[in-house]
N, C-alpha and C positions, 0 to 999 in steps of 0.2 A: 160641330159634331153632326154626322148625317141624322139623319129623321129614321133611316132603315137600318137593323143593327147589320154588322157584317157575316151574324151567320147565312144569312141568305143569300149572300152572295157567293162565298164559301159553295155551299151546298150546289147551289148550279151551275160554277164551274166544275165541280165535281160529275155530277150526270155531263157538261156537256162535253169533257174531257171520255167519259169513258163510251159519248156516242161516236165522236172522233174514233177512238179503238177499236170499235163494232164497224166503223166505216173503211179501214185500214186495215182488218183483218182477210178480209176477201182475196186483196190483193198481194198482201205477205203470204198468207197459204197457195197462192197458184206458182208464185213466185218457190215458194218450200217443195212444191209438187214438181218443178222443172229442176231443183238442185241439182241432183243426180246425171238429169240428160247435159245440165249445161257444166259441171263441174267436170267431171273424167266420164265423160260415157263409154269408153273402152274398160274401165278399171272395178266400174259399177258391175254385178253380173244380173239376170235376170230376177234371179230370189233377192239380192241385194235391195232391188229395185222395187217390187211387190212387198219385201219386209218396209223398206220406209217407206212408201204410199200411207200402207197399212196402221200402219204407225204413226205416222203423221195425221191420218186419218181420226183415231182413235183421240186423239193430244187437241186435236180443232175440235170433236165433239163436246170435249172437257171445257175449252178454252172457249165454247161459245155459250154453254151452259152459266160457266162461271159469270161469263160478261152479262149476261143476260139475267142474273140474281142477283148483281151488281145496279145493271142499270133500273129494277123495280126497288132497289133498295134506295138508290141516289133521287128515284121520281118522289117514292112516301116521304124522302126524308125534306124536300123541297116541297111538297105539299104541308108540311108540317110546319114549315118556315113560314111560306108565304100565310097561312092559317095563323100561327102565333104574330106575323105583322097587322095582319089584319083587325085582330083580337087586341091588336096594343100591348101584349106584352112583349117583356123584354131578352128572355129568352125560349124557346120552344118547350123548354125541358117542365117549368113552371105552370102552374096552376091546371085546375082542373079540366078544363077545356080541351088540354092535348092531348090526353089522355084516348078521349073516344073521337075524335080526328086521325090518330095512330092510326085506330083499329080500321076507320073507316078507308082510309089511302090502302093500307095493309087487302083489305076485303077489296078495292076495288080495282088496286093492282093485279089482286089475282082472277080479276074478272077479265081481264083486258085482254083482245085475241094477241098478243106479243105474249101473251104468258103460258104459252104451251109445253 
């Protein structure tokens, strides 16, 4: 049996699966931004073209937000982790100790200039 339980390992592939996402999204949106020119650009019209920018535009604001309350979620919840290994217990969710660790990952996540 390992010595580390496996939510921690759990837990950081999770943040580093969804920094993969935040690193793959740049290039999926430039890629969604040419759709139009490269798919029928005869069949596209002008407003066609400015509605999905626009649009698209609006759906990446969302979609980075999201990832981005995602990825301080997946950092606290990994600080939590490696806290409760440290602490010896055997899962995060136990004893007293996690409790104000929570607060503190939570409090320092939202100090962190990525958290704008």
């Amino acid at each position: 049996m390992p010595d580390k339980p496996l939510f921690l390992e759990r837990a950081s592939f999770h943040r580093r699966r969804l920094g993969d996402a935040a690193r793959v999204l740049p290039v999926l949106s430039a890629l969604l931004v040419l759709l139009p020119v490269w798919w029928a650009p005869a069949l596209v019209s002008f407003a066609g073209g400015v509605l999905w920018f626009f649009l698209l535009w609006a759906g990446l604001i969302l979609a980075v937000w999201a990832l981005h309350r995602a990825l301080l979620r997946a950092e606290a919840a990994t600080i939590r982790a490696s806290e409760a290994v440290a602490a010896g217990q055997s899962h995060p969710g136990t004893g007293a100790q996690s409790h104000p660790a929570q607060g503190d990952a939570r409090r320092n996540a939202g100090d962190s200039p990525d958290a704008l």
